[in-house]
C-alpha positions in Angstrom: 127.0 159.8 118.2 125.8 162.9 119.4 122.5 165.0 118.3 124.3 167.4 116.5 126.8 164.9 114.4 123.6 162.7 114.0 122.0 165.5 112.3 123.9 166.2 110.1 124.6 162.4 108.7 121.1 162.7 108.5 120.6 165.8 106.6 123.8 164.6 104.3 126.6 166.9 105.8 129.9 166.4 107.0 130.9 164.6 110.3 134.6 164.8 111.2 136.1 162.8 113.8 132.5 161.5 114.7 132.9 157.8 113.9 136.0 156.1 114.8 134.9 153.0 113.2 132.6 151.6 110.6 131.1 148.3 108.9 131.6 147.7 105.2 130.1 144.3 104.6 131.7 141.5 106.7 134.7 144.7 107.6 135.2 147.0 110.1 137.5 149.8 109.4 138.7 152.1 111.6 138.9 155.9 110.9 142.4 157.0 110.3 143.2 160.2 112.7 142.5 162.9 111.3 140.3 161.8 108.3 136.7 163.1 107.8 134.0 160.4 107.7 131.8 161.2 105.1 128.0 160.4 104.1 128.1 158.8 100.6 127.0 160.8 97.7 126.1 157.8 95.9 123.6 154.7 97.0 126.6 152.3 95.3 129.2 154.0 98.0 129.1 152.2 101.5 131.2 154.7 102.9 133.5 157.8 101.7 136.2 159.1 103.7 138.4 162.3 103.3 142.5 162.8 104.2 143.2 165.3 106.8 144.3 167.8 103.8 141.2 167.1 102.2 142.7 166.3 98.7 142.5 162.5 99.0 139.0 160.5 98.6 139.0 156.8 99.8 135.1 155.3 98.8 134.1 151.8 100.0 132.1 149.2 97.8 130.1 146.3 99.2 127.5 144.4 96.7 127.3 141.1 98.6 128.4 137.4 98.1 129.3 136.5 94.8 128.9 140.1 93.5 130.9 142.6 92.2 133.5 141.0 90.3 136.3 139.6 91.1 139.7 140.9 92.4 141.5 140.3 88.9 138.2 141.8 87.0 138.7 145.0 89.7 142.5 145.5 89.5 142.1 145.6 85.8 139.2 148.3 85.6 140.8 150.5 88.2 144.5 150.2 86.3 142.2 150.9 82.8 141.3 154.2 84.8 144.3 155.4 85.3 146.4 156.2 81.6 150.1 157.4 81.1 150.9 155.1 84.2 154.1 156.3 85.8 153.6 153.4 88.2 151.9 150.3 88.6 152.0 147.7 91.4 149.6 144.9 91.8 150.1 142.9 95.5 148.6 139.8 97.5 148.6 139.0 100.6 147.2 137.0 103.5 146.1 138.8 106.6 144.0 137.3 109.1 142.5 134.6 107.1 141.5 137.0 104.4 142.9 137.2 101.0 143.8 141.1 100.2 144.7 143.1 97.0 146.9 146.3 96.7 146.7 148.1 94.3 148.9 151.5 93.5 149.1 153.7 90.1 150.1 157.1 89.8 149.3 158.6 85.8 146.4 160.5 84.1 143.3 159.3 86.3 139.7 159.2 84.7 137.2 160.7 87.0 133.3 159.8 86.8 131.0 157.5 87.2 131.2 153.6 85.0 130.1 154.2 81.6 129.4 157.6 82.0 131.7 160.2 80.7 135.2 161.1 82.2 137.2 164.1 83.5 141.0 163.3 82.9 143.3 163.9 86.1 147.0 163.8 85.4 149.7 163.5 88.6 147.0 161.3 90.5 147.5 158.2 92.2 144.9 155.5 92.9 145.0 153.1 95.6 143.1 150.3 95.6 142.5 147.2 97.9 140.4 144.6 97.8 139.6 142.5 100.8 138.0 139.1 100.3 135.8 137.6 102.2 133.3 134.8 103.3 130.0 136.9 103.5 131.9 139.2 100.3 134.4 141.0 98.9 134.7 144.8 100.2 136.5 147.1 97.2 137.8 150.2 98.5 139.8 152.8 96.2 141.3 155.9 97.3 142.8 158.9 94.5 144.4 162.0 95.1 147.3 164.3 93.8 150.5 162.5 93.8 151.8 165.4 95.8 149.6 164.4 98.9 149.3 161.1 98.7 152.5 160.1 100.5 151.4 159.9 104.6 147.5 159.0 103.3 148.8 156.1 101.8 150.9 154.5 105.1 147.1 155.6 106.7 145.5 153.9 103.8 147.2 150.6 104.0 146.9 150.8 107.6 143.5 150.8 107.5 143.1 147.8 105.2 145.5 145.7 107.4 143.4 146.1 110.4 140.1 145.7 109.0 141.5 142.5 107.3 142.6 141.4 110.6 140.0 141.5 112.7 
């Protein structure tokens, strides 16, 4: 990484295109073209990324083995955060040895933190995956305006697939 990018991952700030990969727990992802590699704004947040418009947010959770929940206990919090569902699809597959959850709503999405209070966002849609692992289970949920979610979502699912492949 160069001085400069370095910096400012250190100092908190921005870095686009200046990772093309990254580890979450026992995952690698690669950065979708054109997304914006974020540092995380919370210590719970293993790594935030931003769609090229800027309007999506995909954040990565790792707590370790055994921790965290599991898949069902996640796909039902993240579809209890979205309300006035226009949508809702809940999918498993297989992929490279690793179990993987979709998840896709589209409603009245509840932004904030667990437990803390919420900021209702209608027309949003909420991606979720879940890969599961042997050294853990990484969560990663992306949300944005149903109006721009259509290519981040091919980039999205993309993104799962190859981590969970490799």
């Amino acid at each position: 990484m160069a001085l400069g990018a370095a910096m400012l991952v250190a100092f908190g700030g921005r870095v686009h295109g200046a990772e093309e990969a990254f580890q979450v727990g026992p995952f690698r992802f690669a950065v979708p073209e054109g997304w914006a590699h974020r540092v995380p704004d919370s210590p719970m947040r293993k790594a935030e990324l931003r769609s090229p418009d800027g309007k999506g947010e995909a954040v990565f959770f790792f707590f370790g083995p055994g921790q965290g929940g599991s898949a069902q206990d996640n796909v039902a919090r993240w579809l209890g955060q979205v309300s006035d569902r226009k949508e809702e699809k809940v999918e498993t597959e297989e992929i490279g040895g690793n179990r993987v959850t979709f998840v896709r709503a589209s409603g009245t999405y509840a932004s904030g933190m667990p437990g803390g209070p919420t900021t209702p966002v209608p027309d949003t849609v909420l991606l979720g995956a879940i890969l599961e692992g042997a050294g853990g289970n990484v969560f990663v949920r992306m949300t944005g305006p149903a109006t721009a979610m259509g290519e981040a979502e091919a980039a999205f699912r993309a993104m799962v697939i190859g981590a969970a492949e490799n």
